[in-house]
FIVEXKE-679335 format. One record per residue (C-alpha): residue number from 1; x, y, z. Coordinates in Angstrom, 3 decimals, decimal comma. Example, Ala and Ser with C-alpha at 12.3 -4.5 7.8 and 13.67 -1.06 7.14 Angstrom:
+-----+----------+----------+----------+
!   n !       xx !       yy !       zz !
+-----+----------+----------+----------+
!   1 !   12,300 !   -4,500 !    7,800 !
!   2 !   13,670 !   -1,060 !    7,140 !
+-----+----------+----------+----------+
! end
This chain:
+-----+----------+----------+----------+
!   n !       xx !       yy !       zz !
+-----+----------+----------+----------+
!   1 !   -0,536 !   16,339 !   27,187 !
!   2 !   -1,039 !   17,327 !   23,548 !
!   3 !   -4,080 !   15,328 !   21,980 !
!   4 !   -3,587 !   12,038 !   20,308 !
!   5 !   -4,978 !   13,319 !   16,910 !
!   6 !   -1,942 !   15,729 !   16,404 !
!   7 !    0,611 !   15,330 !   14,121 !
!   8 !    4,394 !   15,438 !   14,346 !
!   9 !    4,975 !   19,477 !   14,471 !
!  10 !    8,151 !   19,267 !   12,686 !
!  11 !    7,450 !   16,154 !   10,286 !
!  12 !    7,227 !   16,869 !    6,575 !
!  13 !    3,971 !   16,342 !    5,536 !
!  14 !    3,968 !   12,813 !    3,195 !
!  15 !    2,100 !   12,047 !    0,081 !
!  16 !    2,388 !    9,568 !   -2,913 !
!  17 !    4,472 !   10,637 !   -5,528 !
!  18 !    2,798 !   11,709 !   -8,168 !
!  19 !    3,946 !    9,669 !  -11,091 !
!  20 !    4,031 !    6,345 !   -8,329 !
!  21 !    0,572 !    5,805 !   -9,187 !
!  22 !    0,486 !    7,080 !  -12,829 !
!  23 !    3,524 !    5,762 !  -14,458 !
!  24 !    1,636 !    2,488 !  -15,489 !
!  25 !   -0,700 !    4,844 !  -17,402 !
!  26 !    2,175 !    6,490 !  -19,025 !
!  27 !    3,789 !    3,541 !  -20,135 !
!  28 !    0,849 !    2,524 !  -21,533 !
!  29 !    0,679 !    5,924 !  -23,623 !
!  30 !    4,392 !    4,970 !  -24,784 !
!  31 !    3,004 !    1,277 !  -25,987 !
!  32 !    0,074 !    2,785 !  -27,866 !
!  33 !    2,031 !    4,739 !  -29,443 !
!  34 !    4,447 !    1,899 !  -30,833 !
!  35 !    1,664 !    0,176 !  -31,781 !
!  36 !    0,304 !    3,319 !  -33,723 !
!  37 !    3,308 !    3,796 !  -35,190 !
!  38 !    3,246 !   -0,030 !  -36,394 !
!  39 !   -0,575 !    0,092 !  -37,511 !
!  40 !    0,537 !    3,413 !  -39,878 !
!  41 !    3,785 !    1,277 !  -41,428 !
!  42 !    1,684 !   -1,840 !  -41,935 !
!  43 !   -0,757 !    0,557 !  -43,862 !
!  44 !    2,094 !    2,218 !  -45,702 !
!  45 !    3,331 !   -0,484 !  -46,970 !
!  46 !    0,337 !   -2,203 !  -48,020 !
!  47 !   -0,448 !    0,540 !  -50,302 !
!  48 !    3,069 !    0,820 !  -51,381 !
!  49 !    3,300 !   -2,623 !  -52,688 !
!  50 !   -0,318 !   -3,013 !  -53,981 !
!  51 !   -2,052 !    0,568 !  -54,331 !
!  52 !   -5,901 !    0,872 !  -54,998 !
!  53 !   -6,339 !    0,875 !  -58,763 !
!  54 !   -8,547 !    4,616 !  -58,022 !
!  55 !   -8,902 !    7,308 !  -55,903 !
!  56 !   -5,102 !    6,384 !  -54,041 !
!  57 !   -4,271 !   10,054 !  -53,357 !
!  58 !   -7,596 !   10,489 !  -51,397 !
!  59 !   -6,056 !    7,182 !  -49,265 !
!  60 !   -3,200 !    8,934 !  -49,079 !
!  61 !   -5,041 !   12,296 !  -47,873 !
!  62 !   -7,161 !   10,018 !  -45,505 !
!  63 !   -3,478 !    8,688 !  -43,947 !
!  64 !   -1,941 !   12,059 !  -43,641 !
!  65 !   -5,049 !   13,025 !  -41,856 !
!  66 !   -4,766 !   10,383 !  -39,211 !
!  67 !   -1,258 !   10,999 !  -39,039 !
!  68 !   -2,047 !   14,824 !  -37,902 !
!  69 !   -4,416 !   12,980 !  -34,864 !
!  70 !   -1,748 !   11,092 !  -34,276 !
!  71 !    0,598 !   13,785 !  -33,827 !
!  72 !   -1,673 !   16,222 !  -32,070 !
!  73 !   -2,311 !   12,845 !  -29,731 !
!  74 !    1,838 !   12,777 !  -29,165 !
!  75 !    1,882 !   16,199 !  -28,481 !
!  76 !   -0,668 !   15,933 !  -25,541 !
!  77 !    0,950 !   12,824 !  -24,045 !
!  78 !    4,217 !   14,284 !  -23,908 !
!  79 !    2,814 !   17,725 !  -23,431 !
!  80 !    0,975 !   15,902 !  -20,333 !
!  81 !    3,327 !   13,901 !  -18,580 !
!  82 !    3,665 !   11,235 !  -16,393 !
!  83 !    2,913 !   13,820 !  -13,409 !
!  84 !   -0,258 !   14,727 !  -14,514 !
!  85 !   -4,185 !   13,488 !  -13,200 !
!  86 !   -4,942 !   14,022 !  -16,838 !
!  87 !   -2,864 !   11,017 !  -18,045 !
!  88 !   -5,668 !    8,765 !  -17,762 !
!  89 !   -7,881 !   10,850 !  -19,079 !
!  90 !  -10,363 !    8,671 !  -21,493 !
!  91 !  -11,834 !   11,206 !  -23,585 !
!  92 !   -8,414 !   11,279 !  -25,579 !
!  93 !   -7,894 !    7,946 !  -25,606 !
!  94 !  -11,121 !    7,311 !  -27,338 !
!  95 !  -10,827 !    9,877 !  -29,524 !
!  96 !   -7,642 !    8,305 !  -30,930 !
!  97 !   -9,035 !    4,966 !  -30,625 !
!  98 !  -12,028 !    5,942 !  -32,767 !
!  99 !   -9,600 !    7,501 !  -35,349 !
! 100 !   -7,444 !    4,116 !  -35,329 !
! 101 !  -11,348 !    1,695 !  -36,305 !
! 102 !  -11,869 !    4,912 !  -38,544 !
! 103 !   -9,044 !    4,925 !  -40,467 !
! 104 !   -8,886 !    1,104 !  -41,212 !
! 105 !  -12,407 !    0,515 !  -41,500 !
! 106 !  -12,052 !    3,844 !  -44,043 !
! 107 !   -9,251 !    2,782 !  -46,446 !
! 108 !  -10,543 !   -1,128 !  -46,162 !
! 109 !  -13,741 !   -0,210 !  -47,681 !
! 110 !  -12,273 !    1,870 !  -49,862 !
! 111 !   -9,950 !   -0,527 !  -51,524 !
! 112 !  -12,458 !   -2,869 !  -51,582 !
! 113 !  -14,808 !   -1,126 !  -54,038 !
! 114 !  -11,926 !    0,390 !  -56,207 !
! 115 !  -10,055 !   -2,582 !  -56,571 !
! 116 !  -11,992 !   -5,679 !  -56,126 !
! 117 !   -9,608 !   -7,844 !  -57,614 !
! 118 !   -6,676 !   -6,838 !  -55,013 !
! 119 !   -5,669 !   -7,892 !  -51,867 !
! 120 !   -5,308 !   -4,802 !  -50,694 !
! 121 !   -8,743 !   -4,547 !  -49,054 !
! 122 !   -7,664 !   -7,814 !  -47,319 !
! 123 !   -4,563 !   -7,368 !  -45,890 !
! 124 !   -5,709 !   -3,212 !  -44,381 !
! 125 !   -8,908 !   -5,353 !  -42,803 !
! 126 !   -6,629 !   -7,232 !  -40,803 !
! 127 !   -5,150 !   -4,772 !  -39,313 !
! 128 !   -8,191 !   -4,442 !  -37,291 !
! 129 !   -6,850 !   -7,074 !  -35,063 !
! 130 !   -4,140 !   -4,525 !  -33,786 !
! 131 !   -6,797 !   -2,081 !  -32,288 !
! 132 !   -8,085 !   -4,147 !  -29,338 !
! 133 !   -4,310 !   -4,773 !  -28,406 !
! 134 !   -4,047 !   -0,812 !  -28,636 !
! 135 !   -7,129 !   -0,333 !  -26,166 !
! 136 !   -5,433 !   -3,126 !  -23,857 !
! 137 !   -2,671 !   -0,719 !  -23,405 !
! 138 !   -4,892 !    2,034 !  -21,476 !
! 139 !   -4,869 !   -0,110 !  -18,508 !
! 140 !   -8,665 !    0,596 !  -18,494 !
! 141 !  -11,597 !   -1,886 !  -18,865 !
! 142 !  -14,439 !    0,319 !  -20,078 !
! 143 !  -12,253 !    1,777 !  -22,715 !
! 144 !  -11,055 !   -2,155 !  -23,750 !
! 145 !  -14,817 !   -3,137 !  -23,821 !
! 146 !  -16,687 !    0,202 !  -25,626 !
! 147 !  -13,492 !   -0,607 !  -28,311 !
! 148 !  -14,438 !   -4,248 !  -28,885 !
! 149 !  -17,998 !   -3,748 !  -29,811 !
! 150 !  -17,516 !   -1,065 !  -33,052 !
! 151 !  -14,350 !   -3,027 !  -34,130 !
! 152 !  -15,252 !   -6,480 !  -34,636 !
! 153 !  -18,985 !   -4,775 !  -35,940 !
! 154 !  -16,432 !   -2,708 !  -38,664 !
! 155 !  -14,846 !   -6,306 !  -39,562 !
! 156 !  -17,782 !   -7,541 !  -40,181 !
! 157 !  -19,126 !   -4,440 !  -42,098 !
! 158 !  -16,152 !   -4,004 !  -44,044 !
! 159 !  -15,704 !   -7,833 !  -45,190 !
! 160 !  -19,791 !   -7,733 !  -46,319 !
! 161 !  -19,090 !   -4,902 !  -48,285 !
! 162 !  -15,802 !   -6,570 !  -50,055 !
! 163 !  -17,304 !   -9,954 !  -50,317 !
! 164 !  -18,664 !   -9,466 !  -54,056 !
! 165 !  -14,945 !   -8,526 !  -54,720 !
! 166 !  -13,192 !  -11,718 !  -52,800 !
! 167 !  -15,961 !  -14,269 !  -52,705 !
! 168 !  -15,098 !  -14,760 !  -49,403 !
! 169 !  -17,349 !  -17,050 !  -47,412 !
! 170 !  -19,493 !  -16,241 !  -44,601 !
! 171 !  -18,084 !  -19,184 !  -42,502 !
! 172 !  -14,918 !  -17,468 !  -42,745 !
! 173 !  -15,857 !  -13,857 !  -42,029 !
! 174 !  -17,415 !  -15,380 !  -39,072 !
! 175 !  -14,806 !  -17,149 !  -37,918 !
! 176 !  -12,202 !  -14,358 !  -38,262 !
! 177 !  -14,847 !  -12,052 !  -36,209 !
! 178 !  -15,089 !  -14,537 !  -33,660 !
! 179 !  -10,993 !  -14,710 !  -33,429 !
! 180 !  -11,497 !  -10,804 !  -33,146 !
! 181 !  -14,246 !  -11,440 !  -30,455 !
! 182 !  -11,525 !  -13,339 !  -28,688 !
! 183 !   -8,630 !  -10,993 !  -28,891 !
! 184 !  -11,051 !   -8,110 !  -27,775 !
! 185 !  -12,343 !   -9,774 !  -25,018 !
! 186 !   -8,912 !  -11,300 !  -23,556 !
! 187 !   -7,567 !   -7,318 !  -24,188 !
! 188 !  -10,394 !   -6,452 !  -21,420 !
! 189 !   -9,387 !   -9,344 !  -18,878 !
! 190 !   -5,790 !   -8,216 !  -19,686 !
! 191 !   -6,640 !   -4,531 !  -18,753 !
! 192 !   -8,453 !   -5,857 !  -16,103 !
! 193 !   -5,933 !   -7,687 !  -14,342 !
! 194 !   -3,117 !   -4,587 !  -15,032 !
! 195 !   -5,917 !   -2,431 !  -13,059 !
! 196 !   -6,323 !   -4,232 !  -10,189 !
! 197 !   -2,063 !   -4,549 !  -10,061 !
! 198 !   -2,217 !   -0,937 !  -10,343 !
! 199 !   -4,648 !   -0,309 !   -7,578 !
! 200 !   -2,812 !   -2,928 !   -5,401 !
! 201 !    0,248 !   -0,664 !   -5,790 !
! 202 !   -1,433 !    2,302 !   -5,101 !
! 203 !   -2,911 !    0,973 !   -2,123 !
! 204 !    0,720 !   -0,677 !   -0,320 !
! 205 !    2,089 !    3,074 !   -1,857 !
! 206 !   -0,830 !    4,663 !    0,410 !
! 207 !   -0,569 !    2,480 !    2,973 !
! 208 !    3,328 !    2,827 !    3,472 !
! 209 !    2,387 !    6,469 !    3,403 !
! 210 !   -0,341 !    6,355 !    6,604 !
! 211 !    2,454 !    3,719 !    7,975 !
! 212 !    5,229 !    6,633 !    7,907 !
! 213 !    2,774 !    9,290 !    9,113 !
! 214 !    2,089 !    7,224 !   12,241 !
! 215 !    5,669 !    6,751 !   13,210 !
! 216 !    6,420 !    9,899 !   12,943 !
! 217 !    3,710 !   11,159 !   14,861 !
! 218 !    4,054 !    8,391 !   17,649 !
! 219 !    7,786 !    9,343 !   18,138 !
! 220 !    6,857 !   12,666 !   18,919 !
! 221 !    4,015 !   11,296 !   21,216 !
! 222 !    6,608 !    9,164 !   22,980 !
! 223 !    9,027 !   12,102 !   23,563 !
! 224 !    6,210 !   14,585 !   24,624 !
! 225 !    5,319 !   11,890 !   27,171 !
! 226 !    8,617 !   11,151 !   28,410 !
! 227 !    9,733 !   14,605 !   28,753 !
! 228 !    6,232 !   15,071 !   30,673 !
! 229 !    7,454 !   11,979 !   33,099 !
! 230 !   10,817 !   13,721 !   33,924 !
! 231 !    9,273 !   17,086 !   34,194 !
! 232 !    6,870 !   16,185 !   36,672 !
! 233 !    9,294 !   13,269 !   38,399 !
! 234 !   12,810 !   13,611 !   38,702 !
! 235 !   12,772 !   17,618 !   37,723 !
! 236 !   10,930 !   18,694 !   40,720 !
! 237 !   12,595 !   16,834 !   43,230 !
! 238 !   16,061 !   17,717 !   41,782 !
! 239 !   14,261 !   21,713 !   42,226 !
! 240 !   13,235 !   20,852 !   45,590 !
! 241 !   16,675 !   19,909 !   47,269 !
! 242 !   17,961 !   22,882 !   44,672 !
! 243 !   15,730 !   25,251 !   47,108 !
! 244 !   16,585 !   22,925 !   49,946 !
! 245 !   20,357 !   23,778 !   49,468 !
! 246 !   20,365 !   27,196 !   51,421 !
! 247 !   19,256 !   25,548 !   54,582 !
! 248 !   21,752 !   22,851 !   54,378 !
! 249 !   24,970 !   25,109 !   53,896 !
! 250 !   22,969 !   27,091 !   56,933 !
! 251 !   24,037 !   23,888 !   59,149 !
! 252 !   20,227 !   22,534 !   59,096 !
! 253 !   19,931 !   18,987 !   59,639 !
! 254 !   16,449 !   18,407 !   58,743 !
! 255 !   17,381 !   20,408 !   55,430 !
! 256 !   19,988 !   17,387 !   54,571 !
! 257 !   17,755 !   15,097 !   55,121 !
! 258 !   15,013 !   16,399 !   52,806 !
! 259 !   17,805 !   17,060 !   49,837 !
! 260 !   18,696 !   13,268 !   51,063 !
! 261 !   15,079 !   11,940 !   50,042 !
! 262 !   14,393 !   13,999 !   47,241 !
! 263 !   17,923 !   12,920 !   45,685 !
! 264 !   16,741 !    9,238 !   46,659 !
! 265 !   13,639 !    9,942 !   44,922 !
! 266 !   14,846 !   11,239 !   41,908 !
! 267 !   17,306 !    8,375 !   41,279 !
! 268 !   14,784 !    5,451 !   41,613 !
! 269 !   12,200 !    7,808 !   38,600 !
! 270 !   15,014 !    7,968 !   36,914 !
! 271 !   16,083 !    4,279 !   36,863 !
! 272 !   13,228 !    3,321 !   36,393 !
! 273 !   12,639 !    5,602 !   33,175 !
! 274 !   16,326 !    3,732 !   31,920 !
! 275 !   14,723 !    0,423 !   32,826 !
! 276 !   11,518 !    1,135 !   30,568 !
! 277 !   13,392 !    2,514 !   27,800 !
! 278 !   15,954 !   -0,199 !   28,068 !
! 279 !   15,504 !   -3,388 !   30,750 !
! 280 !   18,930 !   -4,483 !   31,639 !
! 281 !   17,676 !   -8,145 !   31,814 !
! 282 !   16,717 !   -7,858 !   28,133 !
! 283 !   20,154 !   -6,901 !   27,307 !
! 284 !   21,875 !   -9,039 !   29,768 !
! 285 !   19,755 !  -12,262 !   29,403 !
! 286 !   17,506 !  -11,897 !   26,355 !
! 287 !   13,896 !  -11,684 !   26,051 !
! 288 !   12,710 !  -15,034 !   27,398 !
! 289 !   14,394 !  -14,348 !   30,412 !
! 290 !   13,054 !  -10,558 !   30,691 !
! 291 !    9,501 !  -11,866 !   30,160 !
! 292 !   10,289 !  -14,220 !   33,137 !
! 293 !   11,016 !  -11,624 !   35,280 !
! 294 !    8,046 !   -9,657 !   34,170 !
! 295 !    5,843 !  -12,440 !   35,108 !
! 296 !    7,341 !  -13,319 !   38,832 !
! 297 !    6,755 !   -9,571 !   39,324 !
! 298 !    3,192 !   -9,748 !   38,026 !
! 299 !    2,964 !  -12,652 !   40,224 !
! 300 !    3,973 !  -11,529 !   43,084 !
! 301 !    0,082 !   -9,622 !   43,666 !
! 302 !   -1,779 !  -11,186 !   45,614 !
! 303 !   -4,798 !  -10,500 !   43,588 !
! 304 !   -3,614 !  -12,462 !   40,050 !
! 305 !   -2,430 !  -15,391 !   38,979 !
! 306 !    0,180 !  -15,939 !   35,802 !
! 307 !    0,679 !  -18,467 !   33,724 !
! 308 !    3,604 !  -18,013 !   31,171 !
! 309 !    3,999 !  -20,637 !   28,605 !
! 310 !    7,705 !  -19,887 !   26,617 !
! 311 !    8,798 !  -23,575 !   26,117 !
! 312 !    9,346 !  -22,782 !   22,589 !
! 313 !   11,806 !  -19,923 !   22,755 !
! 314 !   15,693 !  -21,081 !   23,008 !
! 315 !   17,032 !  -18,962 !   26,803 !
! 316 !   19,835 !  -17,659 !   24,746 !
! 317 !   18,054 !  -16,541 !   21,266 !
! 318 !   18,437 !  -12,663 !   20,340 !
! 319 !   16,424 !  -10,464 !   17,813 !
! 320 !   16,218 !   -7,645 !   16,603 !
! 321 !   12,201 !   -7,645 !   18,219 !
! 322 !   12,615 !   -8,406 !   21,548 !
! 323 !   12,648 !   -5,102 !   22,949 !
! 324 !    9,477 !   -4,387 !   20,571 !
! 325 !    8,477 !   -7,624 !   21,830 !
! 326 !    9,121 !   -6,894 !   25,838 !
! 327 !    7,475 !   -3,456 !   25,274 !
! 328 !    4,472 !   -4,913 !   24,011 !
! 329 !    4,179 !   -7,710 !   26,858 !
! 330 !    5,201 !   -4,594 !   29,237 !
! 331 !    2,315 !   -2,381 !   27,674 !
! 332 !   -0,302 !   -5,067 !   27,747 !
! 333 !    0,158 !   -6,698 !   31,163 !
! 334 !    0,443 !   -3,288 !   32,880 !
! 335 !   -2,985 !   -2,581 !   31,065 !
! 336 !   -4,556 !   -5,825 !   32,584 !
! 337 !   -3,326 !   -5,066 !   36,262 !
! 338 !   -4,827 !   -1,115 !   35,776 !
! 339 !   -8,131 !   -1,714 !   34,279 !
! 340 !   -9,162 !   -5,301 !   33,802 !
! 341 !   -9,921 !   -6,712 !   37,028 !
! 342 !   -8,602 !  -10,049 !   36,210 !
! 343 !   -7,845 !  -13,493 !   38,667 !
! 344 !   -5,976 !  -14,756 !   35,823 !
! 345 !   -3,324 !  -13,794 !   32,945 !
! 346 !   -1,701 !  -16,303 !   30,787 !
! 347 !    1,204 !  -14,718 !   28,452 !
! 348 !    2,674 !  -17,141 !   25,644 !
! 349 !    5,712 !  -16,436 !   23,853 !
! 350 !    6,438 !  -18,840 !   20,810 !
! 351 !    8,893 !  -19,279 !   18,230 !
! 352 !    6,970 !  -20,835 !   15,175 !
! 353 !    8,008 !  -21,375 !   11,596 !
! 354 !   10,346 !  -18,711 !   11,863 !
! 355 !    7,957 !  -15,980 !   14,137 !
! 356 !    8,142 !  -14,817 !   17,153 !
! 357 !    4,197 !  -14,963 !   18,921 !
! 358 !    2,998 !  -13,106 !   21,778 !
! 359 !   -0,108 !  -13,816 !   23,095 !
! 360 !   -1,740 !  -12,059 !   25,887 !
! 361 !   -4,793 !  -13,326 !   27,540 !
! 362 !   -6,886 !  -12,357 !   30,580 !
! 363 !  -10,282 !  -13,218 !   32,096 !
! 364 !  -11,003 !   -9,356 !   33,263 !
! 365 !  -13,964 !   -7,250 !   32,176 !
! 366 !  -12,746 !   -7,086 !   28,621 !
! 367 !  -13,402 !   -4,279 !   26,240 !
! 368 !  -15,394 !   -4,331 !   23,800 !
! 369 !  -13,967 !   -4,320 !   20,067 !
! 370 !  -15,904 !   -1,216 !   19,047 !
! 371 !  -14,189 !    1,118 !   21,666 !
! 372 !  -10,817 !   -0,972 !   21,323 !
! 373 !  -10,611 !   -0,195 !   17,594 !
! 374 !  -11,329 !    3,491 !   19,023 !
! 375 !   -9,005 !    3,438 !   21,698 !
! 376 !   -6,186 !    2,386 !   18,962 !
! 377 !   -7,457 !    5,033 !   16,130 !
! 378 !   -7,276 !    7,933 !   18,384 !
! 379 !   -4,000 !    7,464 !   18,936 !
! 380 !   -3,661 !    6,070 !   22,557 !
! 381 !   -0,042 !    5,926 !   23,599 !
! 382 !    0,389 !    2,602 !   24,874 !
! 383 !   -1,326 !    0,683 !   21,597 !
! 384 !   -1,176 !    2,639 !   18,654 !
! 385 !    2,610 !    2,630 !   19,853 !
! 386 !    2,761 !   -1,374 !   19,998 !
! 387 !    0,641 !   -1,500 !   16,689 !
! 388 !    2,525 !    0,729 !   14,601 !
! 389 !    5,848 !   -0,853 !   15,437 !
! 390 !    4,798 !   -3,539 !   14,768 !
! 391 !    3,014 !   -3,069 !   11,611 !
! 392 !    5,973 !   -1,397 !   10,943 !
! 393 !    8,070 !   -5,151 !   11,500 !
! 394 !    6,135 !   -5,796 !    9,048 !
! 395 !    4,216 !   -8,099 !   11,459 !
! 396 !    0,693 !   -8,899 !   12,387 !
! 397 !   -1,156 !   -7,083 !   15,507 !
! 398 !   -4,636 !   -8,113 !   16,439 !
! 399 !   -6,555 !   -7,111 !   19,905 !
! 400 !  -10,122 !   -8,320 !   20,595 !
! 401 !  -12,394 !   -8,852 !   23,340 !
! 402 !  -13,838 !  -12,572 !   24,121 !
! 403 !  -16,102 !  -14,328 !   26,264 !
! 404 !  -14,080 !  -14,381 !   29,268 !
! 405 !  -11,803 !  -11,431 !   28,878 !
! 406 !   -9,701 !   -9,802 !   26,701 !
! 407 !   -6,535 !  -11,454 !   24,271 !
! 408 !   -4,049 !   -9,364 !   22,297 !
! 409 !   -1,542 !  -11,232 !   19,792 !
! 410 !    1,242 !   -9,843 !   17,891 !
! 411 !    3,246 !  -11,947 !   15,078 !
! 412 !    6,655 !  -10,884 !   13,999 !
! 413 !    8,687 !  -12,288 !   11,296 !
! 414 !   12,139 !  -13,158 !   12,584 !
! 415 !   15,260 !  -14,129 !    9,808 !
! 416 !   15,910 !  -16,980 !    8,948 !
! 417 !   18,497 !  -19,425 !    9,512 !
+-----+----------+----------+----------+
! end
């Protein structure tokens, strides 16, 4: 049999998509640059309706420069994508964000010493307060927090150097800087809090993807090991009374009877394979009935006693798990009777705030967790097969070793009512 680490020969080979993960990032490009194109009308119009009383066409020149950042910036987002590893690249992004404390620090100043008595100065100084919001947008602390720091110090900077012109208080330069303080520091929590929602996604994305690798994989396991079982079962007795067959139209008795027993044989492998793959009991009377039988025929050694607790399932309830749930109580007793040389096994099957349990406990030689965890990485048959389905459910599997044995439990959400 092939080994356990290889993968499905004809699966496709799965991967996150490559804008699952980035997207966020790219949407965050898009809302800096509404914001950018806000901060450069807000400025526009302030020196529209109240231009510097000198030196406006070098404000102008310093605003056309920004704008060619800003466009060069554009280019390079859209030029990037939302495809691209280099969308959340920082180096741009602080570029740009240096440009955006540069430009209104800049023309703030600038005002401020030209035309004292305006409120030019003023009103461009505010817009400082748009710049940590801007940073927020990268969906990345560090660049929120190295932001914060050189903004609020250029709102502090540029309302010292305008003060002469305003008489503006220091109580109230303070107390704007501290509103700043608090704007830049909620924009890091905010970033923050979008990163770890990011990483959460790309983790259940990853995790979906291992999830889909594993099925595949274990369905070709399961096929490789059932066409094994009929090779080496039914097959060669169906090729022995083939070879059988020239003796028997030779008029050899003993030749008859051999076809006779292999036939014989070959039915009971292969009703038994249809019984594995699909109990009739489970179909006829539903799963608490099936892991009834299971346990009378457990019980029936001589060598271990059962005790089967399933007051809480209804005789006549169907779902959609029970023959994930009869596989695994299949899997797991079979594994007890094989290898854990137990006088006792106690199987539990509960219905509970709308789950089906399955508990399986024994008082064998356990195993320990280390080499169970193994066991189930590398892939053998029996669990990873039970785990992945049922992870798969979307339910809970969890196998461990205790003082007195070994227990394996397995929750699966059933629907509602």
């Amino acid at each position: 049999m092939a080994g356990h680490h290889e993968r499905a020969a004809n699966a496709p080979e799965l991967q996150l998509p490559a804008d699952s993960t980035r997207r966020p990032a790219f949407y965050g490009l898009v809302l800096q640059w509404a914001l950018r194109l806000v901060l450069v009308g807000y400025i526009a119009i302030t020196l529209l309706l109240q231009p510097p009383d000198r030196d406006l066409w070098f404000c102008i020149l310093t605003l056309a420069g920004y704008l060619a950042a800003f466009g060069a910036w554009t280019w390079w987002v859209v030029r990037t994508g939302p495809a691209s590893k280099d969308i959340t690249s920082r180096r741009p992004a602080l570029c740009m964000l240096a440009a955006d404390v540069a430009l209104v620090s800049l023309l703030s100043v600038l005002t401020g010493l030209h035309s004292p008595d305006n409120w030019t100065s003023d009103v461009l100084r505010t817009g400082l307060f748009l710049i940590p919001v801007i940073a927020a947008a990268q969906l990345d602390p560090f660049l929120s927090g190295v932001t914060a720091i050189p903004t609020v110090t250029a709102y502090i900077v540029v309302s010292w150097i305008g003060q002469n012109g305003n008489e503006e208080p220091w109580s109230s330069i303070l107390l704007n800087a501290t509103v700043l303080s608090g704007l830049a520091a909620g924009s890091v929590a905010l970033s923050r809090i979008q990163r770890s929602k990011v990483e959460t996604i790309e983790e259940l994305a990853r995790q979906r993807t291992q999830l889909l690798e594993d099925v595949l994989g274990l369905e070709k396991r399961e096929r490789q090991a059932l066409s094994e079982r009929l090779h080496d079962g039914p097959l060669q007795y169906v090729l022995v009374a083939r070879g059988d067959l020239e003796d028997v139209r030779a008029g050899s008795a003993p030749a008859l009877d051999l076809v006779e027993t292999a036939l014989k044989e070959c039915s009971a492998l292969l009703r038994d394979a249809v019984r594995e793959l699909h109990p009739e009991i489970l179909n006829r009377a539903g799963l608490k009935a099936a892991i009834e039988a299971l346990a009378d025929s457990i019980a029936a050694r001589d060598d271990l006693a059962v005790d089967l607790d399933s007051s809480t399932w209804p005789a006549d309830f169907r779902t959609d798990a029970d023959h994930l749930l009869y596989s695994a109580a299949r899997e797991f007793t079979t594994n007890v009777i094989k290898h854990a040389h137990a006088n006792t096994l106690r199987i539990e099957l509960r219905r509970e705030d709308g789950e089906a349990r399955l508990r399986i406990i024994d008082d064998g030689v356990g195993i320990s967790d280390a080499r169970l965890a193994k066991s189930i990485a590398e892939g053998h048959i029996g669990m990873a097969s039970i785990r992945t389905k049922v992870l798969a459910s979307c339910g809970q599997f969890d196998a461990h070793a205790t003082n007195a044995g070994t227990e394996v439990a397995i929750v699966v959400p059933l629907p509602r009512d």
